[in-house]
C-alpha positions as CSV (number, residue, x, y, z in Angstrom):
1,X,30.9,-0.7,-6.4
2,X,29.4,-2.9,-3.7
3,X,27.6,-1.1,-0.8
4,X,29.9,-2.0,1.7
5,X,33.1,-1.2,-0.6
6,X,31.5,2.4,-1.1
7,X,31.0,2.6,3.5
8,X,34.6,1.4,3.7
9,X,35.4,4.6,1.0
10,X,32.8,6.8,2.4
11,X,34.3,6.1,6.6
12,X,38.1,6.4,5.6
13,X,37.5,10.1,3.9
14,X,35.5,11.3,6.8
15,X,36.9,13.5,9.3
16,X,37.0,12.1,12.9
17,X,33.7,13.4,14.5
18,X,33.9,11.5,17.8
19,X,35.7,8.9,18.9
20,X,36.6,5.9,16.7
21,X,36.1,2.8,19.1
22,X,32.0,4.7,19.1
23,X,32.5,5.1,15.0
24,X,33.7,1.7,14.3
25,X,30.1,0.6,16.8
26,X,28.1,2.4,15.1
27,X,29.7,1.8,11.8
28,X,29.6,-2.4,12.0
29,X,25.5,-2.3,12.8
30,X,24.9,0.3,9.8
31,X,27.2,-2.3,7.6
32,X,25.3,-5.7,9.2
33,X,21.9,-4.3,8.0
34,X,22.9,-3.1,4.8
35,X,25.0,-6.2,3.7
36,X,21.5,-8.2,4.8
37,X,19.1,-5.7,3.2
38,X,21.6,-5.5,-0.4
39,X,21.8,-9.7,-0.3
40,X,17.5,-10.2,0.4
41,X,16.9,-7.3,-1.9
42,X,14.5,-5.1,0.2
43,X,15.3,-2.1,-0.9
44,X,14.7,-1.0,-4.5
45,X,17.6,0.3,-7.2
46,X,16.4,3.9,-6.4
47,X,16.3,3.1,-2.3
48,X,19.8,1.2,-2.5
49,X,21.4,4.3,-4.8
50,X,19.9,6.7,-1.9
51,X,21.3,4.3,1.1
52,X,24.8,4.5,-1.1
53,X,24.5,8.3,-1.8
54,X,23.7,9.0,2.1
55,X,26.2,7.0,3.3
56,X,28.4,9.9,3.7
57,X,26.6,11.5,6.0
58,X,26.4,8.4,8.9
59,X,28.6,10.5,11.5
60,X,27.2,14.4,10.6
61,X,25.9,14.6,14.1
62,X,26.4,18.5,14.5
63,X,24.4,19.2,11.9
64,X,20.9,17.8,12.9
65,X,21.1,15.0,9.9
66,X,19.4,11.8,10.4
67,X,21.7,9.0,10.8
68,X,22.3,6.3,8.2
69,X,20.9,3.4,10.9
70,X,18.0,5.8,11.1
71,X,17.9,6.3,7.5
72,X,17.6,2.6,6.9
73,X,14.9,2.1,9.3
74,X,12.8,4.8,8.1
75,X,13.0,3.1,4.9
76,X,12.7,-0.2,5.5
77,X,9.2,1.0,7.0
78,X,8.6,2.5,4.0
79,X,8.8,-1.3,2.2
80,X,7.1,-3.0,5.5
81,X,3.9,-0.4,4.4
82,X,4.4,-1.1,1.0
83,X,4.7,-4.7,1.1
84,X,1.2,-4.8,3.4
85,X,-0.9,-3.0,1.1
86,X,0.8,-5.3,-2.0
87,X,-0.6,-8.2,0.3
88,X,-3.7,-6.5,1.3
89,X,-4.5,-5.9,-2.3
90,X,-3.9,-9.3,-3.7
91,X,-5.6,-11.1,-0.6
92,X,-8.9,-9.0,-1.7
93,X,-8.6,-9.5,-5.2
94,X,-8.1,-13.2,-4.5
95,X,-11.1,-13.3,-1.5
96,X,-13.2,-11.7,-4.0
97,X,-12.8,-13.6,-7.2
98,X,-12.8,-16.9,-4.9
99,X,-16.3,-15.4,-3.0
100,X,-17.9,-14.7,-7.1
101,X,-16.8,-18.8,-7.8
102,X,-18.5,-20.1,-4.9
103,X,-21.7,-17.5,-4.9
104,X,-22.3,-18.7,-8.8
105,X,-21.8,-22.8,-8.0
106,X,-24.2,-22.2,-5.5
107,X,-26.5,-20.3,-8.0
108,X,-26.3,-22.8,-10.2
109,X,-27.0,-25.9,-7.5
110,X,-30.0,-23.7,-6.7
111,X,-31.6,-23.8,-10.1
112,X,-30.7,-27.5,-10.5
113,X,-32.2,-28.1,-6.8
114,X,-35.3,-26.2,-7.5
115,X,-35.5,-27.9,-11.0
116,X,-35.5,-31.2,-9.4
117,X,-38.3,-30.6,-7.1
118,X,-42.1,-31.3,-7.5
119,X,-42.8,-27.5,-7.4
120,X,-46.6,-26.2,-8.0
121,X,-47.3,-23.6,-10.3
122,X,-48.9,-21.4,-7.0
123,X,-45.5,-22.3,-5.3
124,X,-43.4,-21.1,-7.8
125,X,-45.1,-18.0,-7.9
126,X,-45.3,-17.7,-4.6
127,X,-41.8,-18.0,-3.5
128,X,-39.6,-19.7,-5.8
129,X,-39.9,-17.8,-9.3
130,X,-38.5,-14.4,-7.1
131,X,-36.5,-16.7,-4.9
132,X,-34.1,-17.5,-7.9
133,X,-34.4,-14.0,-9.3
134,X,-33.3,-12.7,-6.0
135,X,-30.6,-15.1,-6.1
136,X,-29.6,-14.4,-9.6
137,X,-29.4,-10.6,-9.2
138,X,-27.4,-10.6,-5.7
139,X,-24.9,-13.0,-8.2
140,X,-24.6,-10.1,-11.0
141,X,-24.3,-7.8,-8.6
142,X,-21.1,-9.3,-7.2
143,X,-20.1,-10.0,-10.5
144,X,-19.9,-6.3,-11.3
145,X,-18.1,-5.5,-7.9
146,X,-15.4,-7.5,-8.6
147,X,-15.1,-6.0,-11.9
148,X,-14.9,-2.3,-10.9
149,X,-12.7,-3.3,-7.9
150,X,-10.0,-4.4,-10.6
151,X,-11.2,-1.0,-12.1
152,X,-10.7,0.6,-9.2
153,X,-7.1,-0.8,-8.6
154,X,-5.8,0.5,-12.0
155,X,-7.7,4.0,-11.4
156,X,-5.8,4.2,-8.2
157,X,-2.4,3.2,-9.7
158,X,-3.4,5.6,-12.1
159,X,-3.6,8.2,-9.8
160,X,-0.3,7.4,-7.8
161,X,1.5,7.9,-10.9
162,X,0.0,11.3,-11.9
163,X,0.9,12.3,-8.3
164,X,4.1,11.4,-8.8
165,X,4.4,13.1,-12.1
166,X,3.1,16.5,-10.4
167,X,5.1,16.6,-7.6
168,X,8.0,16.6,-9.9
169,X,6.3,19.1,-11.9
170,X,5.5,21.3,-9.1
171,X,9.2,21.1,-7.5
172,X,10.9,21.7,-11.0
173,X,8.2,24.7,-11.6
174,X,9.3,26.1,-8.0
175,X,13.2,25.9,-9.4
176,X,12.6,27.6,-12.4
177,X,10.9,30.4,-11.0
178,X,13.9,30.9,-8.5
179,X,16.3,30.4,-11.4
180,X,14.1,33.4,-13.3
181,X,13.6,35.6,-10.4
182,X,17.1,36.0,-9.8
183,X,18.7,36.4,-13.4
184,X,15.4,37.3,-15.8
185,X,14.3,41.0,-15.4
186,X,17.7,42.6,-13.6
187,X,17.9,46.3,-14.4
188,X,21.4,46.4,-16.5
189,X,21.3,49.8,-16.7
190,X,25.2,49.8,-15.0
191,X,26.1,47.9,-18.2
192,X,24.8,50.5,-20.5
193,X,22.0,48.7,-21.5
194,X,18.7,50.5,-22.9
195,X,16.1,50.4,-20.5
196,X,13.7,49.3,-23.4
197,X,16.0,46.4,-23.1
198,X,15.0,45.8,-18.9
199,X,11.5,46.1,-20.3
200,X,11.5,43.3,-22.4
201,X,13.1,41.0,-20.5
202,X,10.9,41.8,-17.7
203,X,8.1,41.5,-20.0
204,X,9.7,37.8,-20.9
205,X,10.3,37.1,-17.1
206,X,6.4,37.9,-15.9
207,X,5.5,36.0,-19.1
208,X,7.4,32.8,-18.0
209,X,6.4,33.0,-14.0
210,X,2.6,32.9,-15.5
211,X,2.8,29.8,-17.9
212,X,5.0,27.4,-16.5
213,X,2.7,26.5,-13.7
214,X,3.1,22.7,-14.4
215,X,-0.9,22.8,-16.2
216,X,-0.6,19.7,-17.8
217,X,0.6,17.5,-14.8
218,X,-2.0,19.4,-12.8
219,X,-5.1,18.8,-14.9
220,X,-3.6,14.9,-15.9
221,X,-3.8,14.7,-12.0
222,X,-7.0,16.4,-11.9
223,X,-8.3,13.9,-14.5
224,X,-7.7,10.8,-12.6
225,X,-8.5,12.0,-9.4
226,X,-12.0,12.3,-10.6
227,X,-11.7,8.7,-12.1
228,X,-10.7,7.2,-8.9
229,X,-13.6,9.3,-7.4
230,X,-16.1,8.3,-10.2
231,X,-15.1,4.9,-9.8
232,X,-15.2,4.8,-5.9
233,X,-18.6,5.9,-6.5
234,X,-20.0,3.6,-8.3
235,X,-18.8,0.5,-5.9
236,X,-20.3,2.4,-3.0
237,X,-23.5,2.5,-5.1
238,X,-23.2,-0.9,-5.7
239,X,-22.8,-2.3,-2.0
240,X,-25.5,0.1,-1.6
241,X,-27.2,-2.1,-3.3
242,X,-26.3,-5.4,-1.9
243,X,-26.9,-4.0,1.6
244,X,-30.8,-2.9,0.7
245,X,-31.1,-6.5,-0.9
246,X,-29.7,-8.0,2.3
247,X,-32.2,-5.8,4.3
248,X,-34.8,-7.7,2.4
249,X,-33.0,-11.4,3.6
250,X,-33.2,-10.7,6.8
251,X,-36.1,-10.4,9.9
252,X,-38.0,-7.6,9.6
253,X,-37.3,-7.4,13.3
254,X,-33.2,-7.5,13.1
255,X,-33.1,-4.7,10.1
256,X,-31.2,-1.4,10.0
257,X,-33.5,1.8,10.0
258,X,-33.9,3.3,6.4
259,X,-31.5,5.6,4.8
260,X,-32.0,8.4,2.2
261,X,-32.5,6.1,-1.0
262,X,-30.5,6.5,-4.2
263,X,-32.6,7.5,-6.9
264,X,-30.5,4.9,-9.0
265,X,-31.4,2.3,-6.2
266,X,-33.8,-0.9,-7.8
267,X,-36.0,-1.8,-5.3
268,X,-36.2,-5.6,-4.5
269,X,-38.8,-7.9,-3.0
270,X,-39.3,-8.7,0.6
271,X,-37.7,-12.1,0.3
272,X,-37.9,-13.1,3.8
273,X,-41.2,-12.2,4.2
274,X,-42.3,-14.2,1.1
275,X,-40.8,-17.5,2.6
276,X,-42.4,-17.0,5.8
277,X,-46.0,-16.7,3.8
278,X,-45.1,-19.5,1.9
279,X,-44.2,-21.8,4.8
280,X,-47.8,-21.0,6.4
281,X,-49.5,-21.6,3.1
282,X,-47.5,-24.5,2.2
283,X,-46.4,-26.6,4.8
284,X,-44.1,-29.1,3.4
285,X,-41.7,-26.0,1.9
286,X,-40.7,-26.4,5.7
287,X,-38.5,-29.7,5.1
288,X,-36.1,-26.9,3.0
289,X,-36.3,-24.1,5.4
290,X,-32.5,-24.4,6.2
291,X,-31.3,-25.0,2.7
292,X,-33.1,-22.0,2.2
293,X,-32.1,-19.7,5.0
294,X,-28.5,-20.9,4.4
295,X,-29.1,-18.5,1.2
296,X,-30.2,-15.5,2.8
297,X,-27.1,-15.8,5.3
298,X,-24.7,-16.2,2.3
299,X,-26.2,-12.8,1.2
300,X,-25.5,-11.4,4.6
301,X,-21.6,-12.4,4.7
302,X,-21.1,-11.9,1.4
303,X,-22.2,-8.0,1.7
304,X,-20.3,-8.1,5.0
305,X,-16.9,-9.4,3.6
306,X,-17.0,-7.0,0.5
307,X,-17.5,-4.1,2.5
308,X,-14.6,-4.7,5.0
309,X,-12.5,-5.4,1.4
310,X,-13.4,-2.2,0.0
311,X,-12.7,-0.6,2.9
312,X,-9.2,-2.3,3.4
313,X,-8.4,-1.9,0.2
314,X,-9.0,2.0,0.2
315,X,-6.3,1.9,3.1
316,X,-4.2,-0.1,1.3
317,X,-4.4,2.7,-1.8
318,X,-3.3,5.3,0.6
319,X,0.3,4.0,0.7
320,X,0.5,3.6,-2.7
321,X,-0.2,7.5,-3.0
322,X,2.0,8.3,-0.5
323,X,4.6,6.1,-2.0
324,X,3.9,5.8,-5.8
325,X,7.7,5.2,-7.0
326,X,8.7,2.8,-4.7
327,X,5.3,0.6,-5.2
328,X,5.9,0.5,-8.8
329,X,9.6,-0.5,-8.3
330,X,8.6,-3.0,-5.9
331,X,5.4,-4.1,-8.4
332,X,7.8,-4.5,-11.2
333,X,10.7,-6.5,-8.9
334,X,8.4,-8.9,-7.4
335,X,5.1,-10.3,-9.5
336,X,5.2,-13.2,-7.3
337,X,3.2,-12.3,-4.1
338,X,4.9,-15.1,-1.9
339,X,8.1,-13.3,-2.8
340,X,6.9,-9.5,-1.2
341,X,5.5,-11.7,1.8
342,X,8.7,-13.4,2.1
343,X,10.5,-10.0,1.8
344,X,7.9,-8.3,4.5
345,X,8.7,-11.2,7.2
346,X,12.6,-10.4,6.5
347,X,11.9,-6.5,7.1
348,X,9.9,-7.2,9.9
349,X,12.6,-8.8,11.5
350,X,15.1,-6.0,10.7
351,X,13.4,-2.8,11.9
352,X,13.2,-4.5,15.1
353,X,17.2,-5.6,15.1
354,X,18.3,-2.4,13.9
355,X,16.2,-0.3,16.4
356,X,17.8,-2.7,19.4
357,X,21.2,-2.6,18.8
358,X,21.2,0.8,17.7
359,X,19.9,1.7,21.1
360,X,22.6,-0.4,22.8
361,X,25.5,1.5,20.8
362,X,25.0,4.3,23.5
363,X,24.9,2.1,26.7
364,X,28.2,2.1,27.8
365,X,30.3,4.4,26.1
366,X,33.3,3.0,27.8
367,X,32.8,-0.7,26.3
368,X,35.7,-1.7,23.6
369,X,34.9,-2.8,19.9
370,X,35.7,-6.5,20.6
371,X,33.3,-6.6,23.1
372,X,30.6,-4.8,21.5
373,X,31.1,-6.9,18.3
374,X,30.4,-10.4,21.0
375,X,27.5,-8.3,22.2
376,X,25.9,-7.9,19.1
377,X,26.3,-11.3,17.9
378,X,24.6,-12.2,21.1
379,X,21.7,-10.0,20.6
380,X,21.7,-11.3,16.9
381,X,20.8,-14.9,18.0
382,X,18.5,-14.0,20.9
383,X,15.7,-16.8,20.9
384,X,12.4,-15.9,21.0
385,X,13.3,-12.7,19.2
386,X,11.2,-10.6,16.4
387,X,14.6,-11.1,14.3
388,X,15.0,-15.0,15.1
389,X,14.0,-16.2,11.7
390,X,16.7,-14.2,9.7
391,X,19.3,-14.5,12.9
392,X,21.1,-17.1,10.9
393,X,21.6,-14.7,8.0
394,X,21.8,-11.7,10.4
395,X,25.3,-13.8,11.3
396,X,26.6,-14.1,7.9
397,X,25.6,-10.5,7.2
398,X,27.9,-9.8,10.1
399,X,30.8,-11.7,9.8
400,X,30.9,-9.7,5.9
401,X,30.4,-6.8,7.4
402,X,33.2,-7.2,9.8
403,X,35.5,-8.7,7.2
404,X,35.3,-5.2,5.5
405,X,35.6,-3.2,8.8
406,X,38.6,-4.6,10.8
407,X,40.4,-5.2,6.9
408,X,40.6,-1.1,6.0
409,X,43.6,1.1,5.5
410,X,43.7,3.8,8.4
């Protein structure tokens, strides 16, 4: 059954709550957004059976219930979060692979450039033998950070999915117990019953309160939290690194004060200082000085840019442990990443439209359904809009939704 066949069932069973010019209002926005959001797919299976399943409760005012246009918004931010940290994720993954690529062409042209020139045994070792070293190791090192960042991505999914798993373990744990503590352990002595017999199932009763504490879940969870952590640690470690080699590519003058070293930490030549000795000692390496400086301010953006990413992505992580089922319906949906960043432009034109004319369904309480349906077609195709570049669709979605209203049996 369709979603707008199951609000057509859902309205006509429904006891009158308020009036029905304000129910049918209310009633065609909730059916506009959902006959959008079912046709562009931006909820997933589980969201869409949950819109369908709370669909009932659209006019339970009186009891303090969120409405459905509510509902829908909430969730749709949900996806809008969802779908940022998808694109956030695979726009650092992409910066990152792209930023190794160029780093090691531009290793490589260094070795061939060097090769090429007329370089004295003095010169090499004064500047150019730990020149390409330096080079070299700033390129392995980004080398490895791309790899544990992929490490880290699947340590963090991971995660989310223990988290998932002990949630349900903890909730279903909390059940049971309830269950127990109200039919394990009951003194039958009314029934006849020996009271060896309440012993023994009060003995079975404690027994099962104590195990079933969800321990597996809780230790699986335990497990890859420590992963993610281990894992986080070692990328910190490592743009630790980078940032002490950068320290040693830049001005003595413009550097950061010294922090408590890592005993781990690899201590790397003063390369800037080298290439000012070299440049006194030999004159002519000054017709290079800006191919060579070029280098030390590739080191400098490079550490820059990797540390925003890892930052950026740790926020990114956070929605997908907040939201671990619906990221991995959404993962599994949508490989493509221009499809989630079509889907987030679409849902972030919706939340907008649905917050606006949910707010204008209480303007004028006196205003009939005719003209509230011309109204909202009107705010539908407002120009210059958040929801201008689905308006078009917004329209269709509408004239469905109507269709399926003004058609039903009273």
């Amino acid at each position: 059954m369709g979603i707008v066949s199951q609000l057509r069932t859902s309205y006509q069973v429904r006891p009158d709550t308020k009036p029905a010019t304000s129910k049918h209002k209310e009633m065609l926005v909730v059916m506009t957004g959902l006959v959008y959001i079912e046709q562009n797919a931006l909820l997933s299976g589980a969201q869409l059976d949950d819109a369908k399943r709370s669909v009932r409760a659209l006019f339970m005012r009186a009891s303090g219930e969120e409405t459905m246009l509510r509902k829908l918004v909430e969730i749709l931010r949900i996806n809008k979060d969802l779908h940022h940290a998808f694109s956030a994720i695979a726009k650092i993954s992409a910066r990152v692979g792209t930023s190794v690529g160029v780093i090691s062409k531009k290793v490589n042209y260094l070795k061939q450039y060097v090769s090429r020139l007329s370089i004295t045994p003095e010169e090499g070792d004064a500047f150019f033998g730990p020149f390409i070293t330096f080079t070299q190791d700033f390129q392995n090192n980004i080398i490895s950070f791309n790899r544990h960042m992929e490490a880290y991505l699947a340590c963090k999914e991971a995660e989310a999915k223990r988290t998932h798993e002990h949630r349900i373990a903890q909730e279903a744990s909390v059940r049971l117990k309830e269950r127990l503590s109200g039919k394990l352990g009951r003194s039958s002595k009314s029934k006849g019953v020996k009271d060896t017999t309440d012993e023994i199932e009060a003995n079975i009763k404690q027994e099962l309160l104590e195990t079933f504490d969800y321990a597996e879940s809780h230790t699986n969870l335990a497990d890859a939290q420590r992963a993610s952590r281990l894992k986080a640690n070692d990328i910190t470690e490592l743009l630790e690194g980078l940032r002490g080699m950068c320290q040693m590519a830049k001005n003595p003058e413009m550097r950061e004060a010294e922090r408590v070293v890592s005993l781990n930490a690899r201590p790397y030549q003063d390369i800037f200082k080298l290439f000012v000795v070299a440049l006194r000692k030999y004159p002519r390496l000054g017709k290079i000085q800006d191919f060579v400086l070029d280098y030390f301010k590739l080191y400098q953006r490079a550490f820059g840019m990797f540390s925003l990413d890892f930052t950026n992505f740790n926020k990114a992580a956070e929605t997908l442990a907040a939201n671990p089922e619906e990221y991995f319906d959404a993962k599994r949906d949508d490989e493509d990443i221009r499809i989630k960043m079509e889907k987030l432009r679409k849902i972030e034109g919706m939340i907008p439209f649905l917050e606006s004319a949910g707010s204008c369904l209480h303007e004028d309480a006196t205003e009939s359904y005719p003209n509230f349906s011309k109204r909202l077609s009107g705010i539908i195709g407002l120009v210059s809009s958040e929801w201008d570049h689905i308006g078009e669709e917004l329209l269709l979605a509408k004239v469905a939704a109507e269709a399926d209203l003004s058609t039903r049996l009273s």
